[in-house]
N, C-alpha and C positions, 0 to 999 in steps of 0.2 A: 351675204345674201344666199348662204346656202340653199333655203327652201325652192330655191327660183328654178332648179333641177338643171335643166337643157335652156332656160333664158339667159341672154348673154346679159353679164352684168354689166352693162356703160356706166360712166361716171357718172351719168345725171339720174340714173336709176339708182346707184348708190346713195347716191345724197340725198334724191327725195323721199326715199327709204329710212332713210337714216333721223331726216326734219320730220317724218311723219312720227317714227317711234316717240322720239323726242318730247312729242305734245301729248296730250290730254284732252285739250279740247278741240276733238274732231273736227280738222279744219276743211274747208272748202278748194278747190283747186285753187282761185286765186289768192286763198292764205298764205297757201302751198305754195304758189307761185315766188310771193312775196319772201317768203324765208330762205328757198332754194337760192334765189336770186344774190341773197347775199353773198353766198359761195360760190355760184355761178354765178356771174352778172351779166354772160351773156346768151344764157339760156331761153329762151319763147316760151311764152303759155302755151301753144298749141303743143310744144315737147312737153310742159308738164300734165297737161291734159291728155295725151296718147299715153304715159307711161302709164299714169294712174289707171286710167283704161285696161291696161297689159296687164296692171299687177292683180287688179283686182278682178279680170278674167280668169286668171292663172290660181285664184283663190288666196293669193300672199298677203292682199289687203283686204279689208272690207270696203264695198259703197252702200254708206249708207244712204238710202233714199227717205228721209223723213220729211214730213211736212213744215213747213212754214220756209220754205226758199230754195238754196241751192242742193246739189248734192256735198255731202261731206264724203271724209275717210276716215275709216279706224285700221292702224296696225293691228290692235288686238283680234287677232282671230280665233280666239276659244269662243265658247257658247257662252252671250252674256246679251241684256238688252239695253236701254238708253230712255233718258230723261231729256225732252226737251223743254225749255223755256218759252212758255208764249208770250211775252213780254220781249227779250230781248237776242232770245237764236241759240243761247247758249245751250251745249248739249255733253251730259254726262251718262257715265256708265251704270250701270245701275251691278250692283253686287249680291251676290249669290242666286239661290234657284229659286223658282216660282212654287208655290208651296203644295200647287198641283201640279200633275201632267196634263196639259195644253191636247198637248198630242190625242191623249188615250180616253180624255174625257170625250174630243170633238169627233173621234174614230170612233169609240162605244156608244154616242146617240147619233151621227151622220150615217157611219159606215165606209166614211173617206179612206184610206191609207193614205199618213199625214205623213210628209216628208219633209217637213220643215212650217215653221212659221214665223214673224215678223213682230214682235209685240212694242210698241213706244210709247211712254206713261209720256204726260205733258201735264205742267203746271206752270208753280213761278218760282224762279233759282233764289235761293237765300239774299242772293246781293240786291236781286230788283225787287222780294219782299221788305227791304229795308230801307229804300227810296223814299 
């Protein structure tokens, strides 16, 4: 967990570090919970809810806050956005860039300096269009 700098690495921050890269589908603390648990099984949600806390203050993970329930996490921390499913929660990454700038369109007619933004496409994931 090198990126963690000056954070001490505990086991349990190891390993929920470790179940998070692991996934794909941006799980929720108590996914999270439920997988950690396997290799810890004496570990508390409220530990895995304060790490994730930790990591994703410290910028190591992402939280993502999207709509339709809990919060999730993403390992991936490059510049990327997310597809959710309004049907069934499920939520994916979406690949490559947005064919404009976000940024320099909403700063050239607002006048903002845009220091970031948030984008989440929502539709329905292949598997619940074929229900």
């Amino acid at each position: 967990m090198s990126q963690t700098g000056a954070l001490r690495e505990t086991r349990q921050r190891v390993v929920l570090l470790d179940e998070l890269r692991r996934t794909k589908s941006h799980p929720t603390a108590d996914e999270l919970y439920q997988l950690v648990k396997r290799r810890l099984p004496r570990i508390s949600l409220a530990t895995v809810y304060r790490n994730l806390e930790l990591l994703s203050r410290r910028g190591i993970i992402r939280k993502l806050d999207l709509g339709g329930g809990q919060r999730r996490f993403d390992a991936d921390n490059t510049s990327h956005h997310h597809v959710r499913c309004i049907r069934c929660g499920r939520v994916d990454d979406v690949a490559g860039e947005l064919p404009i700038s976000v940024e320099q369109a909403f700063s050239d007619k607002h006048g903002y300096q845009i220091t970031g933004y948030r984008l989440e496409l929502v539709g329905v994931c292949p598997q619940c269009q074929s229900e």
